[in-house]
C-alpha positions in Angstrom: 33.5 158.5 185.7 32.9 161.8 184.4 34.0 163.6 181.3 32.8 166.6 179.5 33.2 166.8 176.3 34.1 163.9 173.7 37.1 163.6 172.0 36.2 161.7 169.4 32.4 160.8 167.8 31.5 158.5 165.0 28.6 156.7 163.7 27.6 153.0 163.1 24.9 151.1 161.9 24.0 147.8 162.4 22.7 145.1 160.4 18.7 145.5 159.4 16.5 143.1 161.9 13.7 141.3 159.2 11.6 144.3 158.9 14.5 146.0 157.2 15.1 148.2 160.1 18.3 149.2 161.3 19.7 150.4 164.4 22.1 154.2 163.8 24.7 154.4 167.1 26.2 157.8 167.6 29.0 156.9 169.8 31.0 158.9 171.7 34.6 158.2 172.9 36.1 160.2 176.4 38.4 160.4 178.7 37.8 160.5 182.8 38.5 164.0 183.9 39.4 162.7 186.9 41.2 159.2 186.7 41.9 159.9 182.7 40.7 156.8 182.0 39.2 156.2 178.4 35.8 155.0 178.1 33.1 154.7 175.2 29.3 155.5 175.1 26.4 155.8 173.2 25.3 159.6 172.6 22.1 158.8 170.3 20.1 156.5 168.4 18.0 156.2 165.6 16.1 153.5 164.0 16.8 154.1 160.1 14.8 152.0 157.2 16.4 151.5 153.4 13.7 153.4 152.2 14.0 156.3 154.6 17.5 156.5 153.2 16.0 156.1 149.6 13.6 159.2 150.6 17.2 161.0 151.9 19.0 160.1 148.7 16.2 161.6 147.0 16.2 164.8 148.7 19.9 165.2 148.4 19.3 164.7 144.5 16.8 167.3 144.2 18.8 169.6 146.2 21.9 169.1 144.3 19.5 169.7 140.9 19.0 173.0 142.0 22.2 173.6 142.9 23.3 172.6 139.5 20.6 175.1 138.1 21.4 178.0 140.5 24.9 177.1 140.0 24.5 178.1 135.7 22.0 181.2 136.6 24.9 182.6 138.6 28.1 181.8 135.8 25.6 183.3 132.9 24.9 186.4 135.6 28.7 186.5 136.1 29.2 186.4 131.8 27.0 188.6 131.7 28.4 191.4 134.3 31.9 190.7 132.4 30.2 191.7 129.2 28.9 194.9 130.9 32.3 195.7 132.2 34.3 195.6 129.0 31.8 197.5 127.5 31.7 200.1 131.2 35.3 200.2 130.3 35.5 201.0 126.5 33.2 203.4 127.3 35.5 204.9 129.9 38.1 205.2 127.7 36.3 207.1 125.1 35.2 209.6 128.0 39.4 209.9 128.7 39.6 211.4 125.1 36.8 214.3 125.3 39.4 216.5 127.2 41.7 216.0 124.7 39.3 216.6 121.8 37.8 219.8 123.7 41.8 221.1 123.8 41.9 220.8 120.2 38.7 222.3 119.5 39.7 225.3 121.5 42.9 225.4 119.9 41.3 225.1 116.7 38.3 227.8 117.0 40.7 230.6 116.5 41.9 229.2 113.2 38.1 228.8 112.0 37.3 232.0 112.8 40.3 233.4 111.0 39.2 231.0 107.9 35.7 232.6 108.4 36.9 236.2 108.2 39.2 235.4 105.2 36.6 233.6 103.2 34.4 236.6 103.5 37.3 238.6 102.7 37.3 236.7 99.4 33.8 236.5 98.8 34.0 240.0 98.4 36.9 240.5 95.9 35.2 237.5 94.2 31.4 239.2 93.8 34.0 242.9 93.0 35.2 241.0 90.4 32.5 239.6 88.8 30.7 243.4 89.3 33.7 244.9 87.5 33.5 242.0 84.6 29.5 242.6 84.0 30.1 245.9 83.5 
């Protein structure tokens, strides 16, 4: 029979002998290219031990710890970035208003220097007056 691919593969273990070892089957299910007919076989095997699983529990423990603790480094990076935004945006906004507040200092320089040139104007009766009152 031959057949090239599987169309289906699972795993089973079987019960542990009295050294506590157990037998892993990968098994592989197929069909005949030829003849179609369906047939089963084993693609792999590996002897496993409870505390080789205990060691791979472990592992998978410590790597979910530090995926916990990468996992709050990158939500307090993330708070943090949103902090930086708002403030990236109010700051934006203020930027928005300097052309406005440059129009209205331009429109407004021509009305202090008119102030200017009247409140010398008046310094100038003001100091004649008090000239022609000391005399």
């Amino acid at each position: 029979m031959e057949a090239a691919n599987p169309v289906k593969v699972w795993s089973m273990v079987g019960k542990p002998n009295k050294s506590g070892e157990m037998l892993q089957l990968t098994v592989g299910a197929y069909q005949c290219i030829n003849c179609k007919k369906k047939f089963r076989r084993v693609i792999g095997k590996k002897k496993i031990t409870i505390k080789g699983l205990v060691q791979e529990i472990e592992a998978l423990e410590e790597k979910v710890m530090e995926y916990v603790k990468k996992r709050a480094e990158l939500e307090e990076k993330v708070k943090s970035l949103e902090e930086e935004k708002v403030s990236l945006l109010a700051e934006i906004e203020a930027l928005k208003a300097i052309p406005e507040l440059e129009a209205k200092i331009f429109a407004l320089e021509p009305e202090i220097a008119r102030l200017k040139e009247e409140k010398k104007a008046l310094e100038k009766k003001a100091a004649l007056a008090e000239e022609k009152t000391s005399e």
